[in-house]
C-alpha positions as CSV (number, residue, x, y, z in Angstrom):
1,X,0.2,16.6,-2.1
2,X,1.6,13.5,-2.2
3,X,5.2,14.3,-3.9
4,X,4.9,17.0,-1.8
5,X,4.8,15.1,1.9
6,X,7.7,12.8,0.0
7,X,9.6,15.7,0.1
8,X,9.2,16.7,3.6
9,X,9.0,13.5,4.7
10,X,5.7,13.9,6.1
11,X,5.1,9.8,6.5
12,X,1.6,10.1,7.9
13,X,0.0,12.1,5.2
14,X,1.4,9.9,2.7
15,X,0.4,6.9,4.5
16,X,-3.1,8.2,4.3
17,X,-2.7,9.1,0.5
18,X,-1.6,5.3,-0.1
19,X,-4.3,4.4,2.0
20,X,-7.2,6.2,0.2
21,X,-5.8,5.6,-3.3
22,X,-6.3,1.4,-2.3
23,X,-9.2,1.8,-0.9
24,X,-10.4,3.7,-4.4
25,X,-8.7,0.9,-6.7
26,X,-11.0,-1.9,-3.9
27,X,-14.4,0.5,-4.5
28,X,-13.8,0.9,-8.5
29,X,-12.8,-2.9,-9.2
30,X,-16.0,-4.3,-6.9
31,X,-18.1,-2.1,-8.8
32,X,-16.7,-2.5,-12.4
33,X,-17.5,-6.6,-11.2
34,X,-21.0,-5.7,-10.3
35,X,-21.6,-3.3,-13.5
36,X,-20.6,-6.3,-15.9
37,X,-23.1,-8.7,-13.9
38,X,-25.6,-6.1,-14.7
39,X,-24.4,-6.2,-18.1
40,X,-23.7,-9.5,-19.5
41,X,-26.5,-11.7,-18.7
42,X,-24.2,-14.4,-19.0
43,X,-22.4,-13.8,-16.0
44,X,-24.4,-15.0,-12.4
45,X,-24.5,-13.5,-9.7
46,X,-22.3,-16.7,-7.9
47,X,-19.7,-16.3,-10.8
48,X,-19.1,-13.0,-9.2
């Protein structure tokens, strides 16, 4: 979709591709840091 809009020159869609893929890379990375909270007991909850 995104090579796609490039293409065409479609700017909004691929704004809102950008958009959505760095909101995904946010969501994954704050909840890879809360999975390894849960995981290593070493790591606090303020170290976070």
């Amino acid at each position: 979709l995104i090579f796609q809009s490039i293409s065409n020159r479609d700017l909004i869609v691929v704004r809102n591709c950008v958009m959505l893929l760095a909101a995904m890379v946010v969501i994954v990375n704050f909840v890879v840091d809360i999975l390894y909270a849960v995981i290593d007991p070493r790591v606090k909850a303020s170290d976070i």
